[in-house]
C-alpha positions in Angstrom: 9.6 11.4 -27.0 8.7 9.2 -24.3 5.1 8.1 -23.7 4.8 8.8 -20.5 6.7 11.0 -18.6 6.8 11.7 -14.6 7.1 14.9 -13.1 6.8 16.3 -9.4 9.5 14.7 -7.6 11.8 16.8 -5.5 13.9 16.7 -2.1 10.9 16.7 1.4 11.2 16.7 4.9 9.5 13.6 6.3 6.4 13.7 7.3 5.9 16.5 3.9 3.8 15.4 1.2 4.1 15.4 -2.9 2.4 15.0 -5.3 4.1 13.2 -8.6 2.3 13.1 -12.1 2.4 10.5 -15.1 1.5 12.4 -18.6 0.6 10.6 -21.4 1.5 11.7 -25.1 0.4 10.2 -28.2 -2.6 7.6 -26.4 -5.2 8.2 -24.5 -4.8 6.9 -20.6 -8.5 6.6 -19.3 -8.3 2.9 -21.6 -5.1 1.8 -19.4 -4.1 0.6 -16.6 -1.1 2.8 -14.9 1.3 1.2 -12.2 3.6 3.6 -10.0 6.6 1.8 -9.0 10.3 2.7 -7.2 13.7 1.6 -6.9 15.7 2.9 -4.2 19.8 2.8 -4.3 21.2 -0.5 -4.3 17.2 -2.0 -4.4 15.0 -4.1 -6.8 12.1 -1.7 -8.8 9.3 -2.8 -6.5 5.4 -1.9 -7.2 3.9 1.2 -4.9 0.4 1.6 -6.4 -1.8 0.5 -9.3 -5.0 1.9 -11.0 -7.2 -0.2 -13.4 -9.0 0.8 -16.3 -11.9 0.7 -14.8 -10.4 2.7 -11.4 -10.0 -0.1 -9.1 -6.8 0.8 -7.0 -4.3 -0.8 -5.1 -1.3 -0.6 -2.5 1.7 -1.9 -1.4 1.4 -2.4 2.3 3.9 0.4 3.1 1.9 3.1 1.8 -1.6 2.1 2.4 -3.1 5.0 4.2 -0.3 7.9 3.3 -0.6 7.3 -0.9 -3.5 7.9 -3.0 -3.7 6.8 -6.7 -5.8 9.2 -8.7 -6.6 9.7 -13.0 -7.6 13.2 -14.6 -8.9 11.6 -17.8 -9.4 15.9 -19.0 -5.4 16.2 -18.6 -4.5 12.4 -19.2 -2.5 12.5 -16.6 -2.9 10.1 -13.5 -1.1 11.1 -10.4 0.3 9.9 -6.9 -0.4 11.9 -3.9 2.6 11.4 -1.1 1.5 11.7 2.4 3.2 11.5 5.5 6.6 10.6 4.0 9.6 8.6 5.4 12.9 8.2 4.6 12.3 4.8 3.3 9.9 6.2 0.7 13.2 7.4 -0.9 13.7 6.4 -4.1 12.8 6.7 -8.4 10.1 6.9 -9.1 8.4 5.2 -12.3 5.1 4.9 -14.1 3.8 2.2 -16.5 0.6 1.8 -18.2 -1.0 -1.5 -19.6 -3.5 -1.1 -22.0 -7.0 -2.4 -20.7 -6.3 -4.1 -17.3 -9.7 -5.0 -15.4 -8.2 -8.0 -13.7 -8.1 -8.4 -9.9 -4.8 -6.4 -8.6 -2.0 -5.2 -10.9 -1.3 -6.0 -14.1 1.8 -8.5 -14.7 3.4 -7.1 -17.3 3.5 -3.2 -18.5 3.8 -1.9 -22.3 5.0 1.8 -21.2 7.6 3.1 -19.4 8.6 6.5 -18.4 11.8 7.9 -17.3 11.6 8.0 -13.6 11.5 11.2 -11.2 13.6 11.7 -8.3 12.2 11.6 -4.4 14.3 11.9 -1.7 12.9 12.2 2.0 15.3 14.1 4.3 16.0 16.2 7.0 
């Protein structure tokens, strides 16, 4: 099975909101780093949001103000909270983890993976 694995994605009105999760198996996630990244159709994967492993967060310009990066160390699971969404937000959605990031910003590169979830904004 995959080690991490993203769930909540579904078809939303703009302007709706969502909520997407990352679930760990087989590691525990408060020790990493986790990256939320998307690639829409026809687009480069690009970097939305990071936490660090010791909870610093960060944005993409785009979604500074309507996403918010969280962790639930109780269900290892960290999450992305969608705000005021636009049809540009459209896209996969992936998560990563790196194990012990406390650098400044992201990390560079990401040992994890998971399968991707499916947003699409729409009216």
């Amino acid at each position: 099975q995959s080690r991490l694995v993203e769930s909540g994605g579904a078809l939303v009105q703009p302007g709706g909101s969502l909520r997407l999760s990352c679930a760990a198996s087989g590691f525990i996630l408060d020790s990493y780093a986790i990256g939320w990244f998307r690639q829409a159709p026809g687009k480069e994967r690009s970097g939305v949001s990071c936490i660090s492993s010791d909870d610093n967060v960060y944005y993409t310009d785009s979604v500074k103000g309507r996403f918010t990066i969280s962790r639930d160390n109780a269900k290892n699971t960290v999450y992305l909270q969608m705000d005021a969404l636009k049809p540009e937000d459209t896209a996969v959605y992936y998560c990563a983890a790196q194990g012990r990031y406390f650098g400044l910003g992201c990390p560079l590169g990401w040992n994890y993976w998971g399968q991707g979830t499916q947003v699409t904004v729409s009216s």
